[in-house]
C-alpha positions in Angstrom: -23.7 -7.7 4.4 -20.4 -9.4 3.9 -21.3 -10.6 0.3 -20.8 -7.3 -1.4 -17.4 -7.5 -2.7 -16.6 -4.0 -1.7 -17.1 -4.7 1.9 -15.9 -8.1 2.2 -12.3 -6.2 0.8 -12.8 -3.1 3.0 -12.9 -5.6 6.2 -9.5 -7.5 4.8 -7.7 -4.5 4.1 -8.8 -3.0 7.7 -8.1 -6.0 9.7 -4.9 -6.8 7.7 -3.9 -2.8 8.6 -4.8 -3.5 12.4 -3.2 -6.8 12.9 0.1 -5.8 10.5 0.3 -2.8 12.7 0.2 -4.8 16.0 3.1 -7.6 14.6 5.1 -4.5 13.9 4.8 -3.3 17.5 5.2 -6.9 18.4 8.6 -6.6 16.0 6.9 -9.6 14.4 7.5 -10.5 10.5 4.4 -8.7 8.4 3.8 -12.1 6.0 3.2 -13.9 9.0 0.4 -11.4 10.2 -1.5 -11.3 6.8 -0.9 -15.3 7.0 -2.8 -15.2 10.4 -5.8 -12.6 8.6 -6.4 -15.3 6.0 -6.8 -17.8 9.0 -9.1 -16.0 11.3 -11.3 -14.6 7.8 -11.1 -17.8 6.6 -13.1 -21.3 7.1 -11.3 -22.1 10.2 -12.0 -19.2 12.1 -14.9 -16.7 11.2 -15.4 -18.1 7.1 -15.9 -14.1 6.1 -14.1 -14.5 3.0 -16.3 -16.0 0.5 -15.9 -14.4 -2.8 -12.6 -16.1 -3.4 -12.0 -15.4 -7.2 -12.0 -11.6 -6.7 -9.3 -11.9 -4.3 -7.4 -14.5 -6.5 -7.9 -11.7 -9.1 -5.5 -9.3 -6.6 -3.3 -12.1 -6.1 -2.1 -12.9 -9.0 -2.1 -9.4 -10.2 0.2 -8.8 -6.9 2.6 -11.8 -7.9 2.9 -11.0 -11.7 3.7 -7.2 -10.2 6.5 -8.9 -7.4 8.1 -11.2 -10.1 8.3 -8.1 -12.9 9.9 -6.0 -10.7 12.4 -8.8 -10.3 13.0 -9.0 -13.9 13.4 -6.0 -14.0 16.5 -5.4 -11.9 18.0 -8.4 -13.6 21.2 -7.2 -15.3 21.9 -9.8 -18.0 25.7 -9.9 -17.8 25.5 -11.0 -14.0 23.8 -14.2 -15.8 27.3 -15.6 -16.8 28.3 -15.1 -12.4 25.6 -16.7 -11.0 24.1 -19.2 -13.5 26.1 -22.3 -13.4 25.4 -22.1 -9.3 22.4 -20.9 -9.7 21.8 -24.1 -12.1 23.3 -26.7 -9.9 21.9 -25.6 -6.4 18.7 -25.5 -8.1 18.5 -28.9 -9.5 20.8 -30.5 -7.2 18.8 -29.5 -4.4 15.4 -30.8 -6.3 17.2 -34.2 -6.3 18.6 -34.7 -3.2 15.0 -33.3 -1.8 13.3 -35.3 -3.4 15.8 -38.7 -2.7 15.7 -38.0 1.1 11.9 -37.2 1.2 10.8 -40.1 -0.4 12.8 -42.3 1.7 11.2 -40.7 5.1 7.9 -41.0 3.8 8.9 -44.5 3.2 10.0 -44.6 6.8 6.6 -43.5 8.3 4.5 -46.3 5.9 3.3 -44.1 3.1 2.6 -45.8 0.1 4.9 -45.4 -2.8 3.0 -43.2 -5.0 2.0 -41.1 -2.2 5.6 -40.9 -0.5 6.7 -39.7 -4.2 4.3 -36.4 -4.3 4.9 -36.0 -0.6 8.9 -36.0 -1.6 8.5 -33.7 -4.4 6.7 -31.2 -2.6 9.0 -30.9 -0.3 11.9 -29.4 -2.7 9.7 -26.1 -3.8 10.6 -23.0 -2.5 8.3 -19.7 -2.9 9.8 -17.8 -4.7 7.3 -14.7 -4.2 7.6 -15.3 -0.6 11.5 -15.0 -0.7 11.8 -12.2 -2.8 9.6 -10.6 -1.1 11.5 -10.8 2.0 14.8 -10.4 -0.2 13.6 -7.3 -1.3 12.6 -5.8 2.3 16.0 -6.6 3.7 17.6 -4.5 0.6 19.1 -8.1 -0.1 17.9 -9.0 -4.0 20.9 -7.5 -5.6 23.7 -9.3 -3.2 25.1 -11.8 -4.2 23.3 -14.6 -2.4 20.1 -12.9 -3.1 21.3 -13.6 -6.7 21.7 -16.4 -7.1 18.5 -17.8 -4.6 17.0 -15.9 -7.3 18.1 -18.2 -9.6 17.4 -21.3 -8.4 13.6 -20.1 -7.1 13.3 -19.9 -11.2 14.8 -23.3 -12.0 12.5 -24.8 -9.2 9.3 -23.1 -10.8 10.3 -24.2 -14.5 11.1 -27.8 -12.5 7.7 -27.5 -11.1 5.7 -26.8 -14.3 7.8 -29.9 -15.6 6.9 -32.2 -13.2 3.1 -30.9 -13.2 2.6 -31.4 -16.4 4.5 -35.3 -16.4 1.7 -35.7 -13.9 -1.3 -34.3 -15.5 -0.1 -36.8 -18.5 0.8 -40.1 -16.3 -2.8 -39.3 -15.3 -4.3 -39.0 -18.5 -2.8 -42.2 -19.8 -4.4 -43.9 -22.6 -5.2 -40.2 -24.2 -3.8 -39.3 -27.8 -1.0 -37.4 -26.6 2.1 -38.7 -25.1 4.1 -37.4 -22.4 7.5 -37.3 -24.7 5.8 -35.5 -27.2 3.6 -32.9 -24.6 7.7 -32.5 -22.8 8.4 -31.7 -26.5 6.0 -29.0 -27.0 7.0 -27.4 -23.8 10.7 -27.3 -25.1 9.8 -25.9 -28.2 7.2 -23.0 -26.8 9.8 -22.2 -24.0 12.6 -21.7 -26.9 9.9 -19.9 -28.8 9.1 -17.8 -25.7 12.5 -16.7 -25.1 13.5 -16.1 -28.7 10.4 -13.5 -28.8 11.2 -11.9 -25.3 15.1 -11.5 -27.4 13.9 -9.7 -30.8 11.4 -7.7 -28.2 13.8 -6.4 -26.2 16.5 -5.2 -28.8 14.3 -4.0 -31.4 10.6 -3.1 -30.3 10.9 -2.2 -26.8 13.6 0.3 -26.3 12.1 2.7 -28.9 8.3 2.4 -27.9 9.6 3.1 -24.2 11.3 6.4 -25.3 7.8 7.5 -26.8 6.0 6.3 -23.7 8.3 8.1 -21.3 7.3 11.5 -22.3 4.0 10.9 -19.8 5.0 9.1 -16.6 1.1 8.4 -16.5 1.4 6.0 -19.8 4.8 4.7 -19.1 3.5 3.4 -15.5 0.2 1.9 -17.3 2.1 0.3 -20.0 4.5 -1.6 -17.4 1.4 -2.9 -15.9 0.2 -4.4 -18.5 3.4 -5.6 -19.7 3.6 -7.6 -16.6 0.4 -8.9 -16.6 0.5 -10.1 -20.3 3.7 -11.6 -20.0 2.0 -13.5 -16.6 -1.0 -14.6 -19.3 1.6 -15.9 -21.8 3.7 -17.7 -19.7 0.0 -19.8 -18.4 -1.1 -19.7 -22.1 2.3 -21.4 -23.1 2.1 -23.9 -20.2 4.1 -22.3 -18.1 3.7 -20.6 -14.7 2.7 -17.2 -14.6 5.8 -16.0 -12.3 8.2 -17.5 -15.2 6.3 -14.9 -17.8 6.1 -12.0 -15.5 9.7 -12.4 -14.4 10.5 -12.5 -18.6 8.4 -9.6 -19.0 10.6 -7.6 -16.4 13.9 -9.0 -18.1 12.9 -7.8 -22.1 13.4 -4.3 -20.7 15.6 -4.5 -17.6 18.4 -3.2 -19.9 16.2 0.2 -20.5 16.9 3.5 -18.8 13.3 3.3 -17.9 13.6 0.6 -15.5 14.7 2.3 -12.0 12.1 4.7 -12.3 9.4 1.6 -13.3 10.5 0.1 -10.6 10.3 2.4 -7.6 6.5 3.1 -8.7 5.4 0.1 -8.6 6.6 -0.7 -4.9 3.8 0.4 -3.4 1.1 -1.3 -5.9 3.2 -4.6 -5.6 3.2 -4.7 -1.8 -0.8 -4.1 -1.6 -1.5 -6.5 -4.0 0.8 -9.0 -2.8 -1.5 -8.6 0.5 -4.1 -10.7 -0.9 -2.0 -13.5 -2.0 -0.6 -14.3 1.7 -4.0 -13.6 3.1 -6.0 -16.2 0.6 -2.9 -18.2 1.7 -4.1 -18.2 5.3 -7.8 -18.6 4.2 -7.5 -21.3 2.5 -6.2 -23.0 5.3 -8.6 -25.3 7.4 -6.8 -26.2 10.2 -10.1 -28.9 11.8 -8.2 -31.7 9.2 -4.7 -30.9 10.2 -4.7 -32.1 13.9 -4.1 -35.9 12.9 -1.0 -35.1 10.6 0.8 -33.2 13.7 3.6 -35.9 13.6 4.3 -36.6 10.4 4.2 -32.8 9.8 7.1 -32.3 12.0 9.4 -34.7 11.3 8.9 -33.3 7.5 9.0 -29.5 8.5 12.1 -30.0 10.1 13.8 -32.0 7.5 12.7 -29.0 5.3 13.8 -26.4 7.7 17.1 -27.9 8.1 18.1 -30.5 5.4 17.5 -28.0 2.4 19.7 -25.5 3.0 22.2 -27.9 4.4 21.6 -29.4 0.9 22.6 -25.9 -1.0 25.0 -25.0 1.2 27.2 -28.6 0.8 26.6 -28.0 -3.4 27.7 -23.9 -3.2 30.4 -25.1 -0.8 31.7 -27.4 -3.7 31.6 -24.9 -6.2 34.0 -22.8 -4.3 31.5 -20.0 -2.2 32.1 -19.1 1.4 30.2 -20.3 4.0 28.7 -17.4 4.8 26.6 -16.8 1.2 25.9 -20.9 1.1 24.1 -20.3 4.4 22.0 -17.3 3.6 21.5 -18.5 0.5 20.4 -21.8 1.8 17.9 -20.5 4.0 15.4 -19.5 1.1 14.9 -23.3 0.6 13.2 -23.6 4.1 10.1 -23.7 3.1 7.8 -25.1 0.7 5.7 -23.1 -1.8 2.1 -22.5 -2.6 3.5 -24.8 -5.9 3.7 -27.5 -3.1 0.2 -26.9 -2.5 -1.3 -26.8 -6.0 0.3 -30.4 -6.8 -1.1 -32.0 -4.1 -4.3 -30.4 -5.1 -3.6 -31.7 -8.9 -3.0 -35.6 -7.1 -6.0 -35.4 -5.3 -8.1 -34.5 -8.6 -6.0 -37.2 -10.0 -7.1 -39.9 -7.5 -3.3 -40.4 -6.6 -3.6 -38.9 -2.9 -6.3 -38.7 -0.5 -7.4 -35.6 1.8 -5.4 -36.5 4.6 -2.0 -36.4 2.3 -3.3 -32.9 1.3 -3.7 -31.6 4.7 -0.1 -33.1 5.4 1.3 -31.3 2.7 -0.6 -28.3 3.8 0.4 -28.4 7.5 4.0 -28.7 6.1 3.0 -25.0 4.2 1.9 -23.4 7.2 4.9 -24.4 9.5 7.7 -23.8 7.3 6.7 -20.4 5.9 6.2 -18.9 9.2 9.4 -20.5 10.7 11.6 -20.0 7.7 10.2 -16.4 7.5 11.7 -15.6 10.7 14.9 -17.1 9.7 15.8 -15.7 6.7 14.9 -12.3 8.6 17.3 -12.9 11.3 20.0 -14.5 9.1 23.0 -12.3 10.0 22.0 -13.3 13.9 21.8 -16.7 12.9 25.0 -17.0 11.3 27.0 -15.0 14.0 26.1 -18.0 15.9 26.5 -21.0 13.5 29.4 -19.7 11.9 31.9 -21.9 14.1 30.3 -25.2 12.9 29.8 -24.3 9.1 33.5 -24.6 8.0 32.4 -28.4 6.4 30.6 -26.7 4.3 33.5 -24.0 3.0 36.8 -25.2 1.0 40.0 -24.3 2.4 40.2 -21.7 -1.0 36.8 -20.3 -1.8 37.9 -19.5 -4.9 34.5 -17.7 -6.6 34.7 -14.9 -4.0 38.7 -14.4 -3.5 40.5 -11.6 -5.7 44.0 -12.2 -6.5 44.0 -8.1 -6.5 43.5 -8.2 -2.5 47.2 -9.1 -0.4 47.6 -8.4 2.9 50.4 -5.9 2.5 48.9 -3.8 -0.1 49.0 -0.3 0.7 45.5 1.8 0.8 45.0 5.0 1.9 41.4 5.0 2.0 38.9 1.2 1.8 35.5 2.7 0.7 32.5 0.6 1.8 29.9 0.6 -0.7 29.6 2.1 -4.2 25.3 3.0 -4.3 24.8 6.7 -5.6 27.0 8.2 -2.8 29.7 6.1 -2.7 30.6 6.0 -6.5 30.4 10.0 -6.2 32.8 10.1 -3.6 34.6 7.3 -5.2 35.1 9.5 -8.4 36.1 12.1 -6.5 38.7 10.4 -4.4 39.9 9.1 -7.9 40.4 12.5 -9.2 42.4 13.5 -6.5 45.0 10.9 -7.0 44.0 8.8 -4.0 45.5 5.1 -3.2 41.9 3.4 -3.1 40.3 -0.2 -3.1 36.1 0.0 -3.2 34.0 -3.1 -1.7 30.2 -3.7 -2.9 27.8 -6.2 -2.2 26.2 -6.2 -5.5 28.1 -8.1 -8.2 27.0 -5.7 -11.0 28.5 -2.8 -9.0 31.3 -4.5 -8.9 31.7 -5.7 -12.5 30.8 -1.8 -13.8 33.3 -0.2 -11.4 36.2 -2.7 -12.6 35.5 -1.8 -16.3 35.7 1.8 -15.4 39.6 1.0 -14.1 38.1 0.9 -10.0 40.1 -1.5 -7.6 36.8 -3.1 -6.7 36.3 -6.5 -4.3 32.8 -8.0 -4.0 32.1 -8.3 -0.3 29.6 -8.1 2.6 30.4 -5.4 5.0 28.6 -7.3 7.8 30.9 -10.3 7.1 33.3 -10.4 10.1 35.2 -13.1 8.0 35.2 -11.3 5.1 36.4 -8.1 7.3 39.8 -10.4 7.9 40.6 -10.4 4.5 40.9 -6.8 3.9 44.8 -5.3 3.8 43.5 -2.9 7.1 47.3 -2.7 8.2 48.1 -0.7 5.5 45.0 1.3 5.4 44.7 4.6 6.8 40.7 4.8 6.2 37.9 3.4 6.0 34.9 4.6 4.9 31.7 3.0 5.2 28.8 5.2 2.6 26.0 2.9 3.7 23.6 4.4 5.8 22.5 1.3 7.5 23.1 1.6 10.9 23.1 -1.7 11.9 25.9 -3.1 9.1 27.7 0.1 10.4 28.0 -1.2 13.3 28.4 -4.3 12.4 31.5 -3.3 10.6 32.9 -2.0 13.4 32.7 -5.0 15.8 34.6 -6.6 12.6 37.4 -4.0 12.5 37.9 -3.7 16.4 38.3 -7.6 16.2 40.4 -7.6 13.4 42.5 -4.5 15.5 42.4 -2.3 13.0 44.4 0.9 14.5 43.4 3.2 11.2 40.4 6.0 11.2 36.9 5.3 10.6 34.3 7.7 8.4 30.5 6.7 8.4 27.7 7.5 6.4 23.8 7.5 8.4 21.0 8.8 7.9 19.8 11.0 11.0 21.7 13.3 13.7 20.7 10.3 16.4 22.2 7.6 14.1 25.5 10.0 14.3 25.5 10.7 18.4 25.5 6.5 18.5 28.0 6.2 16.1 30.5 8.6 17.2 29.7 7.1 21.1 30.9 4.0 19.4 34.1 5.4 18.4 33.6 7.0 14.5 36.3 9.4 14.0 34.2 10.9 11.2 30.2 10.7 10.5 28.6 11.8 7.6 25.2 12.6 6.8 25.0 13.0 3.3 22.2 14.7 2.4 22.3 17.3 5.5 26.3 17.7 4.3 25.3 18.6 1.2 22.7 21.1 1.9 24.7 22.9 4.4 27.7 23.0 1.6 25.0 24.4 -0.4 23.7 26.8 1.6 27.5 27.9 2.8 28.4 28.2 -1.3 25.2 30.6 -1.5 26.1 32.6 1.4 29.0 33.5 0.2 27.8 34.6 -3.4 25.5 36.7 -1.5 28.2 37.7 0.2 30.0 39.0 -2.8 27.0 40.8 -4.4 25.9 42.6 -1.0 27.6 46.1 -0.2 28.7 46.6 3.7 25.4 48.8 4.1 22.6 46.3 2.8 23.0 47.6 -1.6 23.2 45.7 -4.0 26.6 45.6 -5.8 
């Protein structure tokens, strides 16, 4: 029965639905649930998943989907903010990785070509794992999201380097040379990106505009934009996730791309189903039991010692602590990359099965853990914060704006600038009002300033970040996020900092306001209820107008 491909998929997505809706009543993360469903249907457990190459298929269709979407929201100007950091934590973190893993491997009486893959595997982050996770926390347009973004990229373009050095070290002797195959690789990936250019200015923008007049064709044609950008980025000798994510970019700077985007959430996220859960599956945990040691001593060093490792190179480029450290916690992990070169040194003949499972034990540990952490990060730096000022200069100078003193008069700080807040923004602004704006997103930030906005980049969560607002001379502050938790983060900030002003706060439901205003909002709003019952007060009184005393019509 469970070789039909049809049923072998129906089970998955069943159990996957079961078990993802028990970790959500356990308040468990949902990657670590499909994780465990690729376990138990795979050879460790029941061995119900057999056909492997259709669910690859989903996979990768699910990963070129996650990584387009990506490109898509990638404004191009943000490029010249985050890419020298983005640069440097990337390939500084590769190297000191590497340098410290090799050296423990050392340690434990590995020999040294194995101690080098072991090393190397240890500095490669998922990056469909962390932007998936970025994405569900709202997090991928911040500015740590940013630039781990960034980084995730150089690592996979690292990754495909150091693959391919392998795959010719191993072919020694052959007709073609490593310089000249590194050669090739240069020229393609200048080729690649010079098409992706002339694309995007001159082909794309008009063929969009005749697409867009059936939402049907326009969805369909972003599909398989993705996926043949993922098959020219492999073709090219790339990874599919650097073609996909190129795709997205050549028309990020459409008009096209919000609506793209939001459609192709929900495909993205069932698709990416398969890839954690032939993650789990192919899994066999009977050869990991003799690694256990090893496995831990690597899993912390990864858990720990990479994002100490981005946080001390973001720290010395002049971020906060606070961004190094939730930036740093999307290196916790290793990635399915990890996996596939130990799989490449074992075809080699330069590892043996038990370095494999190591690497693979490694995998399992530090996904789930770091999964957990990055979705707790605010928690976790509430309480770390105290011991994280090593890794902070005593003038953070990327994040500060000389526009911000103490002393400077405001009659209302506004919290936010999404749809809602640059509305009420621009309507503060007409009326003549004293104002400074604060947004989490650096492009938000950038657009408002052109636009003649008193704009600060900042994390409302940030109790630090809270400190260095002028709230003695501020009368209001209004927060137009609907988040009720940052809400009320934001107030623990302000009560700390003794702020003696008024607070105004946005939510989402009338039980989101009765907390709020228990917790001491002098003014909640709930935008889209506001604005119906304006609405529906404006109509009232046109009907008003028109209607005679006795019921006629005027």
């Amino acid at each position: 029965m469970f070789d039909s491909v049809f049923v072998q998929i129906g089970v998955i997505v069943g159990l996957a639905a079961a078990v993802g809706g028990l970790a959500q009543l356990l308040r468990q993360p949902l990657i670590v649930a499909f994780i465990a469903v690729g376990i138990l249907l795979g050879p460790s457990a029941f061995g119900m998943v057999s056909l492997r190459s259709e669910i690859e298929l989903f996979a990768r269709l699910g990963i070129a989907l996650l990584l387009f979407v990506v490109g898509l929201k990638l404004d191009i100007h943000i490029i010249r903010t985050v890419g020298p950091v983005a640069l440097a934590s990337g390939l500084g973190q590769v190297f000191f990785t590497s340098v410290v893993g090799y050296l423990i491997a050392l340690m434990l009486g590995m020999p040294h070509v194995t101690a080098i893959y072991v090393a190397v595997a240890l500095t490669f982050s998922s990056t469909i794992i962390i932007v998936k996770l970025l994405s569900d926390k709202r997090e991928v347009d911040s500015l740590h999201g940013r630039i781990a973004v960034g980084f995730l990229i150089v690592q996979d373009i690292v990754v495909v380097l150091v693959m391919i050095g392998l795959t010719a070290f191993g072919k020694a002797g052959e007709e073609v040379s490593p310089t000249w195959e590194a050669l090739g690789i240069l020229f393609k990936g200048g080729a690649f990106l010079l098409t992706v250019a002339v694309l995007m200015h001159y082909v794309l923008p008009p063929l969009l505009h005749r697409l867009a007049r059936s939402p049907e064709l326009l969805m369909l044609f972003a599909i398989a934009w993705a996926v043949l950008g993922a098959v020219a980025g492999e073709l090219l000798g790339f990874s599919k996730e650097v073609g996909a994510f190129l795709a997205g970019v050549s028309i990020a700077s459409t008009p096209y791309r919000e609506q793209v985007a939001a459609r192709l959430v929900s495909l993205r996220d069932f698709l990416l189903l398969f890839f954690f859960i032939e993650l789990g599956a192919s899994l066999d945990l009977g050869m990991l039991g003799a690694q256990l040691g090893a496995s831990a001593i690597f899993s912390l060093f990864v858990l720990v010692g990479n994002p100490l490792i981005v946080m001390a190179i973001m720290g010395y480029m002049g971020y906060r602590k606070r961004t190094g450290f939730l930036a740093g916690l999307t290196v916790a992990q290793i990635s399915e990359f990890s996996l596939i070169l130990a799989a490449l040194g074992l075809s080699l003949g330069h590892l043996q099965q038990q370095t494999v499972g190591l690497i693979t034990l490694v995998g399992l540990i530090t996904i789930s853990a770091s999964t957990y952490m990055i979705l707790y990060s605010h928690a976790l730096y509430e309480r770390l914060a105290p011991w994280l000022s090593l890794f902070e200069r005593k003038v953070p100078h990327r994040e500060l704006d000389s526009q911000l003193s103490a002393n400077a008069r405001v009659d209302i700080l506004l919290i936010g600038l999404g749809r809602y807040g640059a509305a009420v923004a621009a309507n503060l602004r007409e009326r003549g009002c004293h104002m400074l704006a604060v947004d989490f997103d650096p492009s938000a930030v950038q657009h408002h300033v052109r636009d003649g906005y008193l704009v600060h980049y900042g994390d409302a969560e940030d109790p630090e970040f809270v400190a260095t607002l002028p709230l003695t001379a501020t009368r209001w502050v209004v927060s137009t996020i609907r988040d009720i938790g940052i809400n009320q983060m934001l107030l623990q900030g302000l009560r700390q900092q003794q702020y003696r002003g008024r607070v105004a706060v946005a939510c989402s439901s009338r039980r989101d306001a009765k907390k709020l205003e228990q917790a001491g909002v002098d003014l909640v709003l709930i935008p889209y209820s506001d604005a119906a019952k304006e609405a529906a007060d404006q109509l009232m009184r046109l009907v008003a107008v028109e209607v005679e005393p006795e019921g006629g019509v005027v």
